[in-house]
C-alpha positions as CSV (number, residue, x, y, z in Angstrom):
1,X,-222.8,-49.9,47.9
2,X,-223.5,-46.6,49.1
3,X,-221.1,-44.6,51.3
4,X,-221.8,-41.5,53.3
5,X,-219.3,-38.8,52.2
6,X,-219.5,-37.5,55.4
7,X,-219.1,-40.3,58.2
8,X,-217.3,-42.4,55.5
9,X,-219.7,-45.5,56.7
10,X,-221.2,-48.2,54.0
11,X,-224.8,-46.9,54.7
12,X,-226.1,-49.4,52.2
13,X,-224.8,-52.1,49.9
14,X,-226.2,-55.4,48.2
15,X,-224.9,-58.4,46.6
16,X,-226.1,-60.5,43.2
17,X,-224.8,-61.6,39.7
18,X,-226.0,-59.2,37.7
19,X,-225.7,-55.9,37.6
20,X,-229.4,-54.7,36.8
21,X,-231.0,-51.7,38.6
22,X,-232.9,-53.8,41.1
23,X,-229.2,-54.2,43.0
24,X,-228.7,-50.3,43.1
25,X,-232.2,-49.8,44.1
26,X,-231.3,-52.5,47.4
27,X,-228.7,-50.6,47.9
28,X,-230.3,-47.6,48.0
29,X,-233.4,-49.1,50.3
30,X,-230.7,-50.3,52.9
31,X,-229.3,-46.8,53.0
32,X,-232.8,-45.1,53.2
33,X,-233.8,-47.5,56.2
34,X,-231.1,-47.2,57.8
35,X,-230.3,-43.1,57.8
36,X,-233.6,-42.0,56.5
37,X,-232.5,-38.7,55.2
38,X,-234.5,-35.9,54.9
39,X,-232.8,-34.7,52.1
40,X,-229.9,-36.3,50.1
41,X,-227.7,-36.0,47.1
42,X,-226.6,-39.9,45.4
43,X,-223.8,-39.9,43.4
44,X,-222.7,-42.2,40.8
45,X,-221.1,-43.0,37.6
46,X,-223.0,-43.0,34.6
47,X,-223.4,-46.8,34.6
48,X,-226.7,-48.1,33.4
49,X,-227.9,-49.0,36.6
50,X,-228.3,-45.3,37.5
51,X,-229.5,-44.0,34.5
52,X,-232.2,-46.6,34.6
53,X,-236.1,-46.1,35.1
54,X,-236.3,-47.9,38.4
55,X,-233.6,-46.0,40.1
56,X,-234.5,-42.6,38.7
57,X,-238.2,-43.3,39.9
58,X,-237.0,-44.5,43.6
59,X,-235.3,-41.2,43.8
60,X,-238.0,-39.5,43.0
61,X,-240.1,-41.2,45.5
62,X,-237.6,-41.1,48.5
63,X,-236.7,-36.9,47.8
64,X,-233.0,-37.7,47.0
65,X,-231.4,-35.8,44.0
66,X,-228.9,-38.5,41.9
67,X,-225.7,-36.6,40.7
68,X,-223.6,-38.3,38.3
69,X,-219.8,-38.0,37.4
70,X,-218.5,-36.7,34.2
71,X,-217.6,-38.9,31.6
72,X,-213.8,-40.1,32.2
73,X,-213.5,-38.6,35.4
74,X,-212.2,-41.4,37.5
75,X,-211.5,-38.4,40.3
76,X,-215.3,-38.3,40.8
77,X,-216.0,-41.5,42.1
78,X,-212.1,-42.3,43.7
79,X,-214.1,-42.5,47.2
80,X,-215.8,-45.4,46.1
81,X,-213.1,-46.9,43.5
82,X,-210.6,-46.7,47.0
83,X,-213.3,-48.9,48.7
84,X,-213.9,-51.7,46.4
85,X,-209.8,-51.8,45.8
86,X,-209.9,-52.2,49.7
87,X,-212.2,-55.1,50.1
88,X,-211.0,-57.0,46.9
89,X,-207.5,-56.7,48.7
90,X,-208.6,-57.9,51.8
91,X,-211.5,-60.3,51.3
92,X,-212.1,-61.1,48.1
93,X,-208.4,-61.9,47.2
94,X,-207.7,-64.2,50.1
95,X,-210.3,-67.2,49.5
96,X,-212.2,-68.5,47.7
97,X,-216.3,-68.9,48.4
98,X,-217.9,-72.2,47.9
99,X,-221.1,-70.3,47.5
100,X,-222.7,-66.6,47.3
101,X,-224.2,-66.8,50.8
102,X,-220.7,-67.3,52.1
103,X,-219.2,-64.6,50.3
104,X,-221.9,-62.4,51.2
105,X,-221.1,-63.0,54.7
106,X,-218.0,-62.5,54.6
107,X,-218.4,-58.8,52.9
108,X,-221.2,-58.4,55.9
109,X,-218.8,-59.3,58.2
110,X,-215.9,-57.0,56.8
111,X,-218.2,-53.9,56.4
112,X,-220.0,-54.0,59.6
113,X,-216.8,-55.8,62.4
114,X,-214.3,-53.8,60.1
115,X,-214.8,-51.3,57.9
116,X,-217.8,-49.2,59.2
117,X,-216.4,-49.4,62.9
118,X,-212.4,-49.2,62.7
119,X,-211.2,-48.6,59.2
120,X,-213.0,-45.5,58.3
121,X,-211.6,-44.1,61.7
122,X,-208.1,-44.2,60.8
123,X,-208.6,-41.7,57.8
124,X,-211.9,-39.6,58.8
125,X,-210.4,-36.4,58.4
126,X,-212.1,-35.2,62.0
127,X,-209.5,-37.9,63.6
128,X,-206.0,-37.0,62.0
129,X,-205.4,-33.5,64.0
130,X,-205.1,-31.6,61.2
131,X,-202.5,-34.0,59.3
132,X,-205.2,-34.4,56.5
């Protein structure tokens, strides 16, 4: 997935079952289309999905500078560790999927009725009146 820092929105996120760059690269195209940036830093961890060819070369083509974390550093990516911990809690966790279409709705469902419109509200430091 990819998660603006800023509005704390899933911009852009995809689904498979692998983990080879082409997913990251979705990803990444959902997030373009969708914001279409004029410039833009991509963090990440250093998993081989980011370091690859194919992502690097996508970057380069779309103008957006990838950052990666430090080796170890669970702090740098906590933004999106907190996220995934979220929807495993409360999607993945509470049923099972008798196929990847379902579960793939379901995580559209979560992100876009949910977590996009409602959840990210409750924390956005811009709504907690200086309690942040």
């Amino acid at each position: 997935m990819v998660l603006d820092v800023w509005s704390r929105r899933i911009v852009g996120w995809a689904m498979a079952t692998h983990l080879r760059a082409e997913l990251v690269v979705s990803a990444l195209d959902m997030a373009l289309a969708q914001r279409r940036p004029r410039s833009v830093i991509h963090h990440s961890d250093r998993g081989c999905q980011y370091t690859s060819y194919a992502f690097g070369k996508r970057c380069q083509q779309m103008g957006v500078m990838p950052s990666m974390g430090s080796v170890g550093d669970a702090y740098d990516n906590a933004m999106a560790e907190s996220f995934f911990a979220t929807l495993e809690r409360e999607v993945l966790n509470r049923r099972r999927f008798k196929t990847q279409a379902e579960a793939r709705m379901a995580v559209f469902e979560w992100i876009e009725g949910w977590y996009n419109p409602h959840r990210r509200a409750t924390c956005h430091p811009s709504t907690t009146r200086g309690n942040y």
